[in-house]
MIPA-184907 format. One line per 8 residues: number of its first residue (from 1); their letters; for each residue x negated, y negated, z of C-alpha. Coordinates in Angstrom, 1 decimal, always signed. Layout:
# MIPA-184907
NUM> a> X/Y/Z  ...
//
This chain:
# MIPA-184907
1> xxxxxxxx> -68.2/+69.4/-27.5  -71.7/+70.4/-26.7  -72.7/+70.8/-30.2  -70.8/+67.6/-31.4  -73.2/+65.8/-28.9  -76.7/+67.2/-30.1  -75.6/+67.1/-33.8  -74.8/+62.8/-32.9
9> xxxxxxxx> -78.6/+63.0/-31.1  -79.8/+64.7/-33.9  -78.4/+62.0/-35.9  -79.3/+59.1/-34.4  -83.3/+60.2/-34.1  -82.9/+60.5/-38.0  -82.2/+57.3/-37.8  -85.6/+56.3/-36.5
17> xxxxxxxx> -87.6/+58.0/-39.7  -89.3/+55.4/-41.3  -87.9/+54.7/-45.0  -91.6/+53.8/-46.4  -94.7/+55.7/-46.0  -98.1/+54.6/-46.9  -101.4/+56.4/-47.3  -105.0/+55.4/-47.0
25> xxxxxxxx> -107.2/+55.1/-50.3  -111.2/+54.6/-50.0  -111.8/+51.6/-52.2  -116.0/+51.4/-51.3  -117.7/+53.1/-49.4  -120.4/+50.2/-48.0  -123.4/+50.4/-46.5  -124.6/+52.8/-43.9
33> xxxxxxxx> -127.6/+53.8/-42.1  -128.6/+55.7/-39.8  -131.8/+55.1/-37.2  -133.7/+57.1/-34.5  -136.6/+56.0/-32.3  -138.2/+58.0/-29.3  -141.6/+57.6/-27.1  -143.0/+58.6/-24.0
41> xxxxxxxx> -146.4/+58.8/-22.4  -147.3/+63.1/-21.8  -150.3/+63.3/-19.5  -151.7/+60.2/-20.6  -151.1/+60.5/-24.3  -148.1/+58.5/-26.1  -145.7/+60.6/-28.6  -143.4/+58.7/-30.9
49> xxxxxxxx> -141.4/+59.9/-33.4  -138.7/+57.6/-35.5  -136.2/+58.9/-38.8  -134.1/+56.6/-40.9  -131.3/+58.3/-43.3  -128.9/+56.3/-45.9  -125.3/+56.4/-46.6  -123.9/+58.6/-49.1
57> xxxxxxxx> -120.4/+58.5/-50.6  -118.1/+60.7/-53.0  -114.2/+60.8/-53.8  -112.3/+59.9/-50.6  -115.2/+59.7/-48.3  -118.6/+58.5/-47.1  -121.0/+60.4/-45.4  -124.5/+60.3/-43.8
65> xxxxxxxx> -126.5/+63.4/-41.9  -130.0/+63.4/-41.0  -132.1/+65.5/-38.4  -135.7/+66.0/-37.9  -137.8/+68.3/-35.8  -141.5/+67.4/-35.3  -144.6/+68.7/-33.6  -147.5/+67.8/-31.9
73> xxxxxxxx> -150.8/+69.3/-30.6  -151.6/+67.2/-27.4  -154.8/+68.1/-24.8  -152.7/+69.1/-22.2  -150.1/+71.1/-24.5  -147.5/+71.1/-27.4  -144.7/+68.7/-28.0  -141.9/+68.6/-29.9
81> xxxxxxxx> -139.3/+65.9/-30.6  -136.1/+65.7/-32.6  -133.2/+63.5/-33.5  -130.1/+63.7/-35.4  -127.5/+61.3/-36.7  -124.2/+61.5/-38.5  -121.4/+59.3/-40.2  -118.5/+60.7/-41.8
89> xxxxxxxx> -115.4/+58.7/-42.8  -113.1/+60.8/-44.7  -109.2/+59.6/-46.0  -108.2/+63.1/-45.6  -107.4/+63.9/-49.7  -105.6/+60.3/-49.2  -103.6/+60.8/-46.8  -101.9/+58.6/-43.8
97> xxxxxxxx> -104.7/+59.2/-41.8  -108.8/+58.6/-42.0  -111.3/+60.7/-39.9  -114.0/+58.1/-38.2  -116.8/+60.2/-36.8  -120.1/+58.7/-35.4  -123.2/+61.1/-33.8  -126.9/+60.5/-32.5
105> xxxxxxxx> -128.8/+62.9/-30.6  -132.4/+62.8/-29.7  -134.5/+65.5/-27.9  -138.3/+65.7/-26.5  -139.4/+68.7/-24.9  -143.1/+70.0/-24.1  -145.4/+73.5/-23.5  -147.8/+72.8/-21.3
113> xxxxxxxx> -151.1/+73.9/-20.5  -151.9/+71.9/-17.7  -150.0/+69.8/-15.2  -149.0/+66.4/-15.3  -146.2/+64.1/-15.9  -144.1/+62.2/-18.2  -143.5/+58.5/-18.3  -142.4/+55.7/-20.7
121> xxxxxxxx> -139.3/+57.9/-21.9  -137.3/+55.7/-24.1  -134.8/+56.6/-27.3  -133.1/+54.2/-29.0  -130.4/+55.2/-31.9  -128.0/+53.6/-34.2  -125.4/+54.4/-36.6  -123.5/+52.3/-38.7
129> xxxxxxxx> -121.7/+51.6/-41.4  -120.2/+48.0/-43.0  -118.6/+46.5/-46.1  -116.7/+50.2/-45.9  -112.9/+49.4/-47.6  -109.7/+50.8/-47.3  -106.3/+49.9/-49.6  -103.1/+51.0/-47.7
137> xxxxxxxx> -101.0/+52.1/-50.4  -97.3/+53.1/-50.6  -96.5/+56.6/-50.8  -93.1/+55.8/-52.4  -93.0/+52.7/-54.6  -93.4/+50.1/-51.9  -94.0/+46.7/-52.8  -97.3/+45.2/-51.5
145> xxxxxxxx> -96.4/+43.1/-48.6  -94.2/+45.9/-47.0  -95.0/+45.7/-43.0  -97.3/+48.8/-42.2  -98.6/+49.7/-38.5  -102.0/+50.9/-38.3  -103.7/+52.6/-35.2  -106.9/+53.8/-34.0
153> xxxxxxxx> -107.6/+56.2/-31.4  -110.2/+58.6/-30.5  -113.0/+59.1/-27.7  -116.6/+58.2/-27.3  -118.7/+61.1/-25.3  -121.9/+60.6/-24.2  -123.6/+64.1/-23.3  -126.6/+64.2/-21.0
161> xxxxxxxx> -129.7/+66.7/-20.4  -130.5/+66.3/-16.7  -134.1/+67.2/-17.3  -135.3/+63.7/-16.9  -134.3/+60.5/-14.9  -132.8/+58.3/-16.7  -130.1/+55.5/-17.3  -128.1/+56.5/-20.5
169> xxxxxxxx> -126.3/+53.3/-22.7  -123.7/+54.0/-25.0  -121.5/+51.3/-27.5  -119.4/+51.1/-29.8  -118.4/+48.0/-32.1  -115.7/+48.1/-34.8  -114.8/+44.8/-37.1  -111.5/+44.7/-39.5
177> xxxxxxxx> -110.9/+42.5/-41.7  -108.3/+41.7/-43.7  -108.2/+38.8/-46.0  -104.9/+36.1/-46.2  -103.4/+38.2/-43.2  -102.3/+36.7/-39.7  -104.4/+39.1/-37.9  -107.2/+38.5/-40.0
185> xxxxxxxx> -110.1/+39.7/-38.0  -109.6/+42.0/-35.2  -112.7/+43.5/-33.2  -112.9/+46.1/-30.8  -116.3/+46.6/-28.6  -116.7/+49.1/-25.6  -119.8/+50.2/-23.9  -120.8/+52.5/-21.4
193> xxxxxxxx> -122.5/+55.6/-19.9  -119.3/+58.3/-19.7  -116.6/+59.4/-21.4  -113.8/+57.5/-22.2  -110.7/+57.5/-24.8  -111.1/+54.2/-27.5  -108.0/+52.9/-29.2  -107.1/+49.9/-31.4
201> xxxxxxxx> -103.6/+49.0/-32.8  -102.2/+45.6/-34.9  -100.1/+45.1/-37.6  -100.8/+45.4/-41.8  -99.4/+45.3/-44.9  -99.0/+47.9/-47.9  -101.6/+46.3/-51.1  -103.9/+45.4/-47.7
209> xxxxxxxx> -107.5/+46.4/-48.0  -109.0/+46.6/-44.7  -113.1/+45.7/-44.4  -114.3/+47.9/-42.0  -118.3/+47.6/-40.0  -118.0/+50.4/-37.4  -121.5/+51.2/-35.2  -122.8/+53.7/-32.4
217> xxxxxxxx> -125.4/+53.2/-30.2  -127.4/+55.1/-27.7  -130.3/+54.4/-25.8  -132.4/+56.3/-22.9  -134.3/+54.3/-20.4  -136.2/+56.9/-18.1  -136.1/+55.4/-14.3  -138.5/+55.9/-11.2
225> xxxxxxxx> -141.9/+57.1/-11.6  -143.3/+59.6/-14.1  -142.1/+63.3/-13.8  -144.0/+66.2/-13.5  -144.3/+69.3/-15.3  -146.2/+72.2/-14.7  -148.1/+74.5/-16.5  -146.5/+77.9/-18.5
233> xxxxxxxx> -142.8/+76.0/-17.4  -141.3/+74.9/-20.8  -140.2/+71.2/-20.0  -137.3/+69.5/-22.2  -135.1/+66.4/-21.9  -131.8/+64.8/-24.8  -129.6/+63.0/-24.8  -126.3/+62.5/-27.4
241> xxxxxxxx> -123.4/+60.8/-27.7  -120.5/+60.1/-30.2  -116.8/+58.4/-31.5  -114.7/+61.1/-32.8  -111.6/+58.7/-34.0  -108.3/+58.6/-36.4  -107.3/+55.9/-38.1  -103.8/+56.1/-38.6
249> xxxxxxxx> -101.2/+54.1/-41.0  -97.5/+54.7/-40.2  -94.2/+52.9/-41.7  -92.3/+49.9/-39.8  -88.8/+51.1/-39.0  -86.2/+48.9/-41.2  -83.7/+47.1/-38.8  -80.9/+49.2/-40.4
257> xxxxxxxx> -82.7/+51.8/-39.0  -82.5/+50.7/-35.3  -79.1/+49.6/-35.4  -78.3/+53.2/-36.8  -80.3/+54.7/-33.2  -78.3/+52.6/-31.1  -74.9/+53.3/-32.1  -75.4/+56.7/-32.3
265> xxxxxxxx> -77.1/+56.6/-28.7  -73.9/+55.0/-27.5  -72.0/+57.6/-28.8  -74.0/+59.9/-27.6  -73.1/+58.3/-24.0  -69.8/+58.0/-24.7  -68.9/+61.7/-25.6  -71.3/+62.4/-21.9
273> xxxx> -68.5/+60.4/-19.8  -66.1/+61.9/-21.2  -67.4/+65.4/-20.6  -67.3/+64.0/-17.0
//
């Protein structure tokens, strides 16, 4: 009787897989940039940096990565400053799921030969992307129109370097559109200055192209008055933050299919009272 009840269970959670499947498929890959800015006043003298990088795109994905490392000869010692920044949006060979990743990192550190302090500190960074578009297609012959869910989840980190005082910003803004649907525009916008897990759901359509403008921010304020550094003591101060995310299409159970889950639940019940 046991086995008579697990092979009904096993039944009725087959009931539940969906009968259509859909995938994504990148239709263009937009525009994208991505933009670094940093200064701060070193023993009376200012150092700015700043880096700008463009999107670029292949088969199934679009990308951006750009990183610089500069130097500078000051009176009072060397400084050096860097940034990073990264997009990647990848449909995964096609598949039911598309990898969202956003970066920006931004760095400042300095040798000294002399005392003094730092002051001014402030980074400011974007990445972004918009007019990116992606078709939800059927996997087996569905007709466009066919009810799809879609789903995005992931979590936006900001990581600190405690070697300066400072207030640390960091948002996120995501736009979808999708044209002649009922949920024609939805928008999801968080900000903050920790950790925390981002997610996104509504309803779509197989033949649906989604129009996607997804952006990262992160700025660094320094706070209080100037630090100080001292001579021969290697001085250095970052900040980074990003959205690691999935976007996920999965199948609407049919009715059929959640009739099927209940009556074999019930029988599952039934054969349980009468074990009793």
């Amino acid at each position: 009787m046991f086995h008579k009840t697990l092979f009904i269970a096993a039944l009725a959670l087959a009931a539940t897989a969906p009968a259509q499947a859909a995938r994504w498929s990148l239709v263009d890959a937009g525009t994208g940039f991505g933009f670094s800015s940093l200064s701060a006043n070193i023993g009376g003298d200012i150092v700015a940096a700043d880096g700008f990088t463009d999107l670029d795109a292949g088969p199934g994905y679009a990308s951006l990565t750009g990183a610089d490392l500069g130097s500078l000869t000051l009176p009072g010692g060397a400084a050096d400053t860097g940034y990073a920044h990264t997009l990647l949006v990848d449909t995964l060979g096609d598949s039911a799921t598309t990898a969202l990743y956003l970066g920006t990192a931004h760095s400042l550190g300095f040798a000294a030969s002399a005392d003094g302090t730092v002051g001014d500190y402030f980074a400011t960074q974007d990445v972004a992307v918009s007019g990116l578009q992606l078709r939800i297609v059927g996997d087996a012959g569905e007709a466009d129109g066919t009810p799809v869910n879609v789903s995005l989840s992931g979590m936006a980190d900001v990581l600190l370097d405690r070697g300066l005082s400072a207030d640390h910003l960091i948002g996120l803004d995501l736009d979808i559109r999708q044209a002649g649907h009922p949920d024609a525009l939805l928008s999801l916008s968080w900000s903050g200055d920790a950790s925390a897990p981002v997610g996104l759901s509504f309803a779509s359509a197989v033949g649906q192209v989604l129009d996607l403008t997804l952006s990262l921010h992160l700025e660094t304020t320094q706070t209080g008055s100037a630090q100080a550094y001292t001579a021969g003591e290697p001085w250095l101060t970052g900040a980074a933050a990003q959205f690691d995310g999935l976007l996920t299409v999965s199948a609407v159970p049919e009715p059929e299919s959640y009739a099927m889950l209940l009556a074999g639940l019930g029988l599952v019940g039934l054969i349980a009272r009468r074990r009793r």
